[in-house]
ChimeraX commands (.cxc) that place a marker at each C-alpha (Angstrom):
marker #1 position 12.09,-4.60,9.22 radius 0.5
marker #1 position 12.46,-2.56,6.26 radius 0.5
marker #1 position 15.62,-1.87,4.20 radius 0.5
marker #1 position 15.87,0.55,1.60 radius 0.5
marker #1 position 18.35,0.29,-1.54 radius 0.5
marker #1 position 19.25,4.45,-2.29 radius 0.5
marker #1 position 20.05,4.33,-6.12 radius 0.5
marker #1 position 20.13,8.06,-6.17 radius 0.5
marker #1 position 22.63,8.80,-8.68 radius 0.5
marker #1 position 25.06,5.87,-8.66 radius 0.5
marker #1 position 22.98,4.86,-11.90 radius 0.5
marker #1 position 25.60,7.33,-13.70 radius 0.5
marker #1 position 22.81,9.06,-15.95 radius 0.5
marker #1 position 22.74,5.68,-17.59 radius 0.5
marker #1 position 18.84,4.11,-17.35 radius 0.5
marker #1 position 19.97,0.62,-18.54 radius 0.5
marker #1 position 22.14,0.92,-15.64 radius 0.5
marker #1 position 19.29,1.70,-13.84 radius 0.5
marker #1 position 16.81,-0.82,-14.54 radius 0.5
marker #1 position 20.10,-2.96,-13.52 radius 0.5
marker #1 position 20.47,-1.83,-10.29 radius 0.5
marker #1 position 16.78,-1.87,-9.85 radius 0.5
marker #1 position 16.80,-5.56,-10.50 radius 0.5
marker #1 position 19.89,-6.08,-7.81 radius 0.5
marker #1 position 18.16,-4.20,-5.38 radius 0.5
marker #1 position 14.97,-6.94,-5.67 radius 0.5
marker #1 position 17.28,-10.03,-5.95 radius 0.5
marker #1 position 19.06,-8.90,-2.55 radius 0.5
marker #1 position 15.64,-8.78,-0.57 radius 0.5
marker #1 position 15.56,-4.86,-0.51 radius 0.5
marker #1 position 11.93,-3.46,0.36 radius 0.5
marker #1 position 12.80,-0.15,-1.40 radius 0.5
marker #1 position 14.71,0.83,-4.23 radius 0.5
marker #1 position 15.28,4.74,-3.59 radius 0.5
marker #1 position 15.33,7.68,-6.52 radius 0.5
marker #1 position 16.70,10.98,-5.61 radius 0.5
marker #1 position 14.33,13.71,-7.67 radius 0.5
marker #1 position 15.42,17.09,-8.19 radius 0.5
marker #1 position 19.07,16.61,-7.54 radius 0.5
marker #1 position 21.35,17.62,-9.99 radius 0.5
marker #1 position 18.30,17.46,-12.47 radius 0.5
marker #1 position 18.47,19.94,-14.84 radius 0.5
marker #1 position 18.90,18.67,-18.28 radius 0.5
marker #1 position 22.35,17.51,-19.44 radius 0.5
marker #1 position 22.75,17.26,-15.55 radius 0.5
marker #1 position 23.64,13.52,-14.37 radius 0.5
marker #1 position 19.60,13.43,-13.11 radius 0.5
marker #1 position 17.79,14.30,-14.87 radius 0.5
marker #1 position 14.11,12.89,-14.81 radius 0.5
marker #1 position 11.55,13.42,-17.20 radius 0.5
marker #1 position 7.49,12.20,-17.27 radius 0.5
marker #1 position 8.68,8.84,-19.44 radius 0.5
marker #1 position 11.92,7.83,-17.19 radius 0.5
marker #1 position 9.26,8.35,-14.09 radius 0.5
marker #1 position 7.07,6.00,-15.77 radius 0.5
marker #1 position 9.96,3.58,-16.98 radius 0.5
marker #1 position 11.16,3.59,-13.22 radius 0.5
marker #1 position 7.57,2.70,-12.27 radius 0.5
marker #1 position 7.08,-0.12,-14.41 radius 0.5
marker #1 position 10.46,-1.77,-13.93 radius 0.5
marker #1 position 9.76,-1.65,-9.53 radius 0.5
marker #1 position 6.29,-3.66,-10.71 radius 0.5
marker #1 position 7.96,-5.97,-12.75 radius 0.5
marker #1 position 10.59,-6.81,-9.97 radius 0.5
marker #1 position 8.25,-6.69,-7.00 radius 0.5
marker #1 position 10.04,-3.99,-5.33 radius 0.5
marker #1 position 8.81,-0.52,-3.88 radius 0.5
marker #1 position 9.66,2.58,-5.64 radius 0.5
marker #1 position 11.06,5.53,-3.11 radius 0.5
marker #1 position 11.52,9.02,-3.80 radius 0.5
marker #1 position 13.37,12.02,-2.41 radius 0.5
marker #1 position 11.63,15.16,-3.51 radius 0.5
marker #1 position 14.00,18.27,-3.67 radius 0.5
marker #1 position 11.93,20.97,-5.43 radius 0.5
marker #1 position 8.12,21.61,-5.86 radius 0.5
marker #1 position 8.80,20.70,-9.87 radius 0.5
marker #1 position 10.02,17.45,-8.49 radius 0.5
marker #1 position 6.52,17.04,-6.61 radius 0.5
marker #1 position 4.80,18.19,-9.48 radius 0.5
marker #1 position 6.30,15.59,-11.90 radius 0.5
marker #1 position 6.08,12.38,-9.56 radius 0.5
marker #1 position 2.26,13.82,-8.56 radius 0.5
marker #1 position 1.34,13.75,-12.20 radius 0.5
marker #1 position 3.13,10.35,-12.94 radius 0.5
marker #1 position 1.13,8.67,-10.38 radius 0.5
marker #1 position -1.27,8.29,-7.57 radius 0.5
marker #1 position -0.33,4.61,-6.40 radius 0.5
marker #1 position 3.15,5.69,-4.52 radius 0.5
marker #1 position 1.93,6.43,-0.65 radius 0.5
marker #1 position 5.62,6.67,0.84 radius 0.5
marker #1 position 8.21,8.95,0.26 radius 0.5
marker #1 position 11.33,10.04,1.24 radius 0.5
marker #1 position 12.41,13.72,2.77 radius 0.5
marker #1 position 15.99,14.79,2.48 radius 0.5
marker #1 position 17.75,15.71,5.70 radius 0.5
marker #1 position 18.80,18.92,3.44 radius 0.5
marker #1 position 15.02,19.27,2.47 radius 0.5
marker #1 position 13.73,18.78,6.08 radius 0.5
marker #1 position 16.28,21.36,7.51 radius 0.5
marker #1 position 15.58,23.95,5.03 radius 0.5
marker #1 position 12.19,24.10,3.88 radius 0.5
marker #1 position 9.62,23.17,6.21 radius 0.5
marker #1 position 6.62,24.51,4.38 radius 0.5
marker #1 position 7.85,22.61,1.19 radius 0.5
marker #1 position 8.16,19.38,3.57 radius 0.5
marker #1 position 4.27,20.10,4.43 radius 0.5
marker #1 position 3.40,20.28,1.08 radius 0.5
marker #1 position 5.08,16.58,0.46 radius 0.5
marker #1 position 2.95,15.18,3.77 radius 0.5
marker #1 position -0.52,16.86,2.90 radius 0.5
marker #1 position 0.66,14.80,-0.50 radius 0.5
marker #1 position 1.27,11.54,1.06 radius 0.5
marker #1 position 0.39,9.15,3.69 radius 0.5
marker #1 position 3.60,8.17,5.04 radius 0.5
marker #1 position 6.85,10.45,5.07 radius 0.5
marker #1 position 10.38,8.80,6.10 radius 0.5
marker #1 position 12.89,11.66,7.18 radius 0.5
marker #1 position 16.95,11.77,7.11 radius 0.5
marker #1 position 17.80,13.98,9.87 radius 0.5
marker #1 position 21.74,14.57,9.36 radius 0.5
marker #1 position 21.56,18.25,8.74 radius 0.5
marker #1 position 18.89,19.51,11.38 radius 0.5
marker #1 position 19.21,20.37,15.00 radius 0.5
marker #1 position 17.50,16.99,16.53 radius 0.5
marker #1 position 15.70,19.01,19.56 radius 0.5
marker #1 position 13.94,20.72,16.44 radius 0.5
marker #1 position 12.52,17.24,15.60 radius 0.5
marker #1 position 9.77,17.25,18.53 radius 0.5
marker #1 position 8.29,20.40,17.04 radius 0.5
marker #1 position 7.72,19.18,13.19 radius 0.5
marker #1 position 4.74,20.21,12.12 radius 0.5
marker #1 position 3.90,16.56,10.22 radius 0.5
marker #1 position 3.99,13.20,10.85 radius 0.5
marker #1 position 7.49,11.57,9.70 radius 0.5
marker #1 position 9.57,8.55,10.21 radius 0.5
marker #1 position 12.82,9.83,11.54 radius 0.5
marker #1 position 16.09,8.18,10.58 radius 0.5
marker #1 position 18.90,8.49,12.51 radius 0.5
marker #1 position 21.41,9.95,10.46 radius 0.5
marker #1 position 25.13,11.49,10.26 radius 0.5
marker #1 position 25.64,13.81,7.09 radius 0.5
marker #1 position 29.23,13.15,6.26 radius 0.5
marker #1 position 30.44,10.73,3.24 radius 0.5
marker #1 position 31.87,8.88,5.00 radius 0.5
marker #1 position 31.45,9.70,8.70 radius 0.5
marker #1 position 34.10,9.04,11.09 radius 0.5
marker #1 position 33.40,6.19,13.10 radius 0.5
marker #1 position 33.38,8.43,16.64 radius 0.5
marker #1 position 30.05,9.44,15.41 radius 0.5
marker #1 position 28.67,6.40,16.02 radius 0.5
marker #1 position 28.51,6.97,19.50 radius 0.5
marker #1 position 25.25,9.24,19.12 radius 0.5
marker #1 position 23.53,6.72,18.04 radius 0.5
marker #1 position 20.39,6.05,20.21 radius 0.5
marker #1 position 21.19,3.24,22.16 radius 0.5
marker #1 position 17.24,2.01,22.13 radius 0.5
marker #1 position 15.89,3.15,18.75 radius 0.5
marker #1 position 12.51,2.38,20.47 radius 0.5
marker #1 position 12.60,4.62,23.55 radius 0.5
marker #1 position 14.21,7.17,20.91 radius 0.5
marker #1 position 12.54,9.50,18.14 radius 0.5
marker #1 position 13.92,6.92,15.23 radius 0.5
marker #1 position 12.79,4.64,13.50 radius 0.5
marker #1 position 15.99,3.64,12.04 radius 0.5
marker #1 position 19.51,4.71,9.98 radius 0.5
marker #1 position 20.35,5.77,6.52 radius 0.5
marker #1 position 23.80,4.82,7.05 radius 0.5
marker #1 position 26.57,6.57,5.06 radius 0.5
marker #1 position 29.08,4.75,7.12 radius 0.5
marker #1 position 31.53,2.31,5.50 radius 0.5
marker #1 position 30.64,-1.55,5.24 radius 0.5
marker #1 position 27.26,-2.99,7.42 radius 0.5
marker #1 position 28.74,-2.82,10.53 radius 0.5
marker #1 position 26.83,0.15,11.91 radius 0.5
marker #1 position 23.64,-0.54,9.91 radius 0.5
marker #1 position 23.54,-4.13,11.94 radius 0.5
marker #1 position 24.57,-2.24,15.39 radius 0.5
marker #1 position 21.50,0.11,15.04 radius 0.5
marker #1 position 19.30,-3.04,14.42 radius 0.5
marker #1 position 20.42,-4.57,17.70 radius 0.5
marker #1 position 19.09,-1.75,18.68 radius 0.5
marker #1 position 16.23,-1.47,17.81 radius 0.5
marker #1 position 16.16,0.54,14.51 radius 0.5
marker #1 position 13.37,-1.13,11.71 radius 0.5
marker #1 position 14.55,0.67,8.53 radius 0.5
marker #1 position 17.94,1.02,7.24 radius 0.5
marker #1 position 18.81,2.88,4.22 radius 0.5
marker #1 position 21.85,2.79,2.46 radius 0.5
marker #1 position 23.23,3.82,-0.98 radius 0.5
marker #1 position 23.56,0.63,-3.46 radius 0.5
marker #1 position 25.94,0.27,-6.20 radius 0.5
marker #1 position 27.20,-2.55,-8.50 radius 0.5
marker #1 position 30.76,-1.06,-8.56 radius 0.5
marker #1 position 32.08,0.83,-5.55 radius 0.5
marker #1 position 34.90,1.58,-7.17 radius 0.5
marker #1 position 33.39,4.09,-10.04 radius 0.5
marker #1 position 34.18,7.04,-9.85 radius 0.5
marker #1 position 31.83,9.01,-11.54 radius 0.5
marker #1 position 30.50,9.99,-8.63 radius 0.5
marker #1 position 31.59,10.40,-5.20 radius 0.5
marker #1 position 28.09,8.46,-3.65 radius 0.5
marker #1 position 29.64,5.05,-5.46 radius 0.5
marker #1 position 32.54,4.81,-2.88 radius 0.5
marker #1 position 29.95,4.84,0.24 radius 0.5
marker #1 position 27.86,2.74,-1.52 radius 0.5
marker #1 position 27.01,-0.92,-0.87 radius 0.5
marker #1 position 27.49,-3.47,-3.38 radius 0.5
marker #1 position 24.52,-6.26,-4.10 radius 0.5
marker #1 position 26.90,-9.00,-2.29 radius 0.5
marker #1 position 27.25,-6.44,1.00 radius 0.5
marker #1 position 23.53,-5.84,0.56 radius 0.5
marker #1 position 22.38,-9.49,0.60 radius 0.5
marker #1 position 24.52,-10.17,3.65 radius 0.5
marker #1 position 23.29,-7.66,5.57 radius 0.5
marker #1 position 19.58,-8.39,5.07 radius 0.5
marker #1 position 20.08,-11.88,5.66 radius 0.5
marker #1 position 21.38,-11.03,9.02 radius 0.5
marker #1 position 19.71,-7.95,9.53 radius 0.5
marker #1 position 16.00,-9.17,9.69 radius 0.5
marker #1 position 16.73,-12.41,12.01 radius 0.5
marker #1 position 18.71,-9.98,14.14 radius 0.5
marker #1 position 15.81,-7.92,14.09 radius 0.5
marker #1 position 13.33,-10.13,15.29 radius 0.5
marker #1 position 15.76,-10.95,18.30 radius 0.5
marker #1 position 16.58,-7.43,19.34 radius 0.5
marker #1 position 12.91,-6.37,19.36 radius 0.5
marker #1 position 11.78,-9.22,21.55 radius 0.5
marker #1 position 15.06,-8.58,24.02 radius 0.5
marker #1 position 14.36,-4.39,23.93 radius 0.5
marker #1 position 10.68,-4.30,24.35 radius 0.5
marker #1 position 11.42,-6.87,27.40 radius 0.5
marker link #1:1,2 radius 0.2
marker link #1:2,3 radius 0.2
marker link #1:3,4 radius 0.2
marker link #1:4,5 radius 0.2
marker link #1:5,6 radius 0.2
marker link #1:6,7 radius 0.2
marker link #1:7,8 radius 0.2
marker link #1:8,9 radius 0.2
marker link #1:9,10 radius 0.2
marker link #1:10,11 radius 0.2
marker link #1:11,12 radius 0.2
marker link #1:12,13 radius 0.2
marker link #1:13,14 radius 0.2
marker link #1:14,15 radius 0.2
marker link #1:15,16 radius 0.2
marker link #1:16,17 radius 0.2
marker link #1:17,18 radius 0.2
marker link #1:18,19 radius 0.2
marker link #1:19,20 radius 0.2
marker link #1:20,21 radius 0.2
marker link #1:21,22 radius 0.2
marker link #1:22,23 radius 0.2
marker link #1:23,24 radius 0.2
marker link #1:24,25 radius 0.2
marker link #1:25,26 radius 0.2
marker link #1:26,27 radius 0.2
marker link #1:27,28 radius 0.2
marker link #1:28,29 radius 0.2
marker link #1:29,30 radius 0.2
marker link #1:30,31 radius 0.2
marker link #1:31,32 radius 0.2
marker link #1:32,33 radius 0.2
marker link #1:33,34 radius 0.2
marker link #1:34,35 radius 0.2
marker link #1:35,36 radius 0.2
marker link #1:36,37 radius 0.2
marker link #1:37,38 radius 0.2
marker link #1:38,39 radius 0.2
marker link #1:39,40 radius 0.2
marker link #1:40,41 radius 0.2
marker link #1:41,42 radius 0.2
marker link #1:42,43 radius 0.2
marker link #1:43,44 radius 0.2
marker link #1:44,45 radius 0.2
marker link #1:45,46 radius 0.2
marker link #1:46,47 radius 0.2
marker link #1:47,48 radius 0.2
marker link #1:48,49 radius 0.2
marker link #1:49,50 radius 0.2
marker link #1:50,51 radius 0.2
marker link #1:51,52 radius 0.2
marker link #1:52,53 radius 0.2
marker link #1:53,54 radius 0.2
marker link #1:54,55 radius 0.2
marker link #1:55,56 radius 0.2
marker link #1:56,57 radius 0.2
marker link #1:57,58 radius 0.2
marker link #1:58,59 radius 0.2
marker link #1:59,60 radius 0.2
marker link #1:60,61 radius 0.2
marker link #1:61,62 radius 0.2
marker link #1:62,63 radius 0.2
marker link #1:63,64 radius 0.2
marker link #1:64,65 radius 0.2
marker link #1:65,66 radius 0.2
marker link #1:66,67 radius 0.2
marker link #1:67,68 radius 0.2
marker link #1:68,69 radius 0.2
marker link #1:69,70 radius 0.2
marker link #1:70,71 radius 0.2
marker link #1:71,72 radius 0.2
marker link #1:72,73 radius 0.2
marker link #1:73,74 radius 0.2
marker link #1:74,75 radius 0.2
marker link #1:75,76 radius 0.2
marker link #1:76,77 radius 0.2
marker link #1:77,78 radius 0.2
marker link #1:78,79 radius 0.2
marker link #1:79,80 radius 0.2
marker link #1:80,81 radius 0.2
marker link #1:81,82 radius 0.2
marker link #1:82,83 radius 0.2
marker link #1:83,84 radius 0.2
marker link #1:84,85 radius 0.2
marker link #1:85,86 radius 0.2
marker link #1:86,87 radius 0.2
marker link #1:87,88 radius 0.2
marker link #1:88,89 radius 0.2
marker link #1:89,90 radius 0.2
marker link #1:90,91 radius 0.2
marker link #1:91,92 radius 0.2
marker link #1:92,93 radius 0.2
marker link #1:93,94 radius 0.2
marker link #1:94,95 radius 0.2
marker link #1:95,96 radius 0.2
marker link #1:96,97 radius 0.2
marker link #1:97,98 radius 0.2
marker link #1:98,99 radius 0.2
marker link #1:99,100 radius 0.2
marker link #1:100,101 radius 0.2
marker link #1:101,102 radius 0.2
marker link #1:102,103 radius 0.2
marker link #1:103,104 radius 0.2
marker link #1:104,105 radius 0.2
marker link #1:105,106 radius 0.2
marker link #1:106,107 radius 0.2
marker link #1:107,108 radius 0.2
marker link #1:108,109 radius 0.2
marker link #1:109,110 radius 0.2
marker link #1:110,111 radius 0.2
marker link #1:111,112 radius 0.2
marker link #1:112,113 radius 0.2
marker link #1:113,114 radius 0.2
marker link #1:114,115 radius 0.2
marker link #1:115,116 radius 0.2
marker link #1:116,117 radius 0.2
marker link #1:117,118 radius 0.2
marker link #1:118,119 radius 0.2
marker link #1:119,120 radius 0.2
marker link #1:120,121 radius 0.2
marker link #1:121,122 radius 0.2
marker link #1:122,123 radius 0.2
marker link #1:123,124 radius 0.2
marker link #1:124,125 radius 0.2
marker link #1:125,126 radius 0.2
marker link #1:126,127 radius 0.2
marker link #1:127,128 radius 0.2
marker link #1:128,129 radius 0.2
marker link #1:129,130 radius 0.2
marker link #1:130,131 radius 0.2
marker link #1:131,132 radius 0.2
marker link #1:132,133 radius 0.2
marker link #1:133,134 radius 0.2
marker link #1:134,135 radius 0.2
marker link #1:135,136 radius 0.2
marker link #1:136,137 radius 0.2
marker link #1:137,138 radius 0.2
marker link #1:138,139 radius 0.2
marker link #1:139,140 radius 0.2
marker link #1:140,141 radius 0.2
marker link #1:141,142 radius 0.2
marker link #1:142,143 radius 0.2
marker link #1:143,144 radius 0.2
marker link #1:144,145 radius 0.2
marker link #1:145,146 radius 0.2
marker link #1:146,147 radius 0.2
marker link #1:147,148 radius 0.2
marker link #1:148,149 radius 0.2
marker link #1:149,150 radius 0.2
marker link #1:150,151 radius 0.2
marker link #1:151,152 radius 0.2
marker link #1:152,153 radius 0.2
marker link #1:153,154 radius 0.2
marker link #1:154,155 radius 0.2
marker link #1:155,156 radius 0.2
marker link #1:156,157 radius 0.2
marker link #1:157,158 radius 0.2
marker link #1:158,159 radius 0.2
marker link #1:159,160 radius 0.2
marker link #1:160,161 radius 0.2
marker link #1:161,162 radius 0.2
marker link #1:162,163 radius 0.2
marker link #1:163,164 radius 0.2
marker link #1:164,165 radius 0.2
marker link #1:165,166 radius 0.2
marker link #1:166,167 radius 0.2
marker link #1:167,168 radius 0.2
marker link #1:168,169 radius 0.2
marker link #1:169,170 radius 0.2
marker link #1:170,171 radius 0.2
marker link #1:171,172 radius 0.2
marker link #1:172,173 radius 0.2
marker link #1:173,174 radius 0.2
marker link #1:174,175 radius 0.2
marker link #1:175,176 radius 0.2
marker link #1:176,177 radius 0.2
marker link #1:177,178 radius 0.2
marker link #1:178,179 radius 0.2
marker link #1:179,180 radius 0.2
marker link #1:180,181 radius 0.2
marker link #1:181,182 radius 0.2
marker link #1:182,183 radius 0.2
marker link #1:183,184 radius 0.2
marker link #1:184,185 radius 0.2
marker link #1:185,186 radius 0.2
marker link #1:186,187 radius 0.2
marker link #1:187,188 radius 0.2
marker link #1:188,189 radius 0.2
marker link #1:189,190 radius 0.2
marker link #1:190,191 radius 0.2
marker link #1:191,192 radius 0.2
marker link #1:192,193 radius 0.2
marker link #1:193,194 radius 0.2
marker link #1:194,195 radius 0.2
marker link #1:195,196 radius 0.2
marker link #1:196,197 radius 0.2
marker link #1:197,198 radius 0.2
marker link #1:198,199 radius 0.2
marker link #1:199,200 radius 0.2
marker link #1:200,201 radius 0.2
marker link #1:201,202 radius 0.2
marker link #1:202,203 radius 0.2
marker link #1:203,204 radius 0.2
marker link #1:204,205 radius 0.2
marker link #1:205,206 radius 0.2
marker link #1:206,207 radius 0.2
marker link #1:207,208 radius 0.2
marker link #1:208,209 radius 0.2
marker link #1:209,210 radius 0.2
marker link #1:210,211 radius 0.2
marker link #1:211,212 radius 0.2
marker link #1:212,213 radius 0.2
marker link #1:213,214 radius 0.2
marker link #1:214,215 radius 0.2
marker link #1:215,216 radius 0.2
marker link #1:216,217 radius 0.2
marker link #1:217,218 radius 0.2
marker link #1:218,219 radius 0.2
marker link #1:219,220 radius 0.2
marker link #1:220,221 radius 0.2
marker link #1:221,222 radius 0.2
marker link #1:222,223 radius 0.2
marker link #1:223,224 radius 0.2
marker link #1:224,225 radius 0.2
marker link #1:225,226 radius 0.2
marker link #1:226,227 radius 0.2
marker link #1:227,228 radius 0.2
marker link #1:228,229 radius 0.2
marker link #1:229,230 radius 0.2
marker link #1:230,231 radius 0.2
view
């Protein structure tokens, strides 16, 4: 059972913040503490990355014993993490990336040994037909998505093509329903304040407390469901 932390931007261009929310992410239990590169990156812009905040971000994962996890928008975005370092071997496609830019998503698996893939914003009998390995997550691209979506969730993440969620619904519920059934990774965006609004990503976000809570009971839940499922 793996659960990722997405920072993305709810950091607020601040990189104290960041190292912050780094830290969080490690104290709740997180496996992954997720960077979104080549979003809203140009400079001045609220994401911008350069070769010494790569390296910063780097050093504080290793310090708190958490992985570092990166969605890569742009081939500059590749270029810059690729030239930063040759340690990462997992990284994260964009369900925006994967449904517009197929070649580019090559590119980032030829780069990589292990790809994990939202897949909110592509046509799901496309999936089969990928030309890469990927770790699909099950995924609805609204912020927030009304709960009625929840009923195309896979029912047995194991008999499905998922692996798991990144879950932009509100509060743990649904991130705990898809590991009853089955799902082994759940991403979901992290934020000390929910409340800021300096960006729209804080008020889907969960906090540290939320977090904590639903790894607790996510990964004994997880270790139940699997044995019922694969019965």
């Amino acid at each position: 059972m793996e659960f990722i932390a997405e920072i993305g931007l709810n950091y607020n261009g601040n990189h104290t913040l960041l190292h912050e929310l780094i830290r969080q992410a490690s104290l709740c239990g997180a496996d992954f503490a997720k960077f979104q590169l080549g979003w809203r990156d140009k400079p001045n812009e609220i994401n911008h990355h350069t070769p010494e905040s790569i390296r910063s971000i780097l050093k504080i994962c290793d310090f708190y014993s958490i992985k570092p996890l990166f969605s890569i928008f742009h081939e500059q975005a590749l270029d810059l993490l690729l030239s930063e370092t040759t340690e990462i071997d997992t990284v994260k496609l964009a369900s925006r990336t994967l449904s517009q830019d197929l070649y580019f998503c090559q590119r980032i698996a030829n780069s990589f040994s292990r790809v994990i893939a939202s897949t909110g914003m592509i046509d799901h009998q496309k999936l089969d037909a990928l030309p890469f390995e990927a770790e699909l997550l099950w995924c609805v691209s609204q912020y927030p998505p009304d709960l009625k979506q929840l009923s195309s969730m896979p029912y047995n993440f194991l008999e499905s093509n998922f692996k798991g969620i990144s879950d932009h619904f509100l509060g743990v519920s649904s991130s705990l329903l898809a590991i009853s059934r089955g799902a082994t990774i759940v991403e979901r965006h992290f934020t000390l304040d929910p409340t800021n609004e300096t960006i729209r990503d804080h008020q889907i976000s969960t906090s540290p407390g939320e977090f904590s809570t639903l790894i607790s009971i996510g990964r004994h839940l997880s270790s139940t469901a699997l044995h019922s499922l694969e019965k």
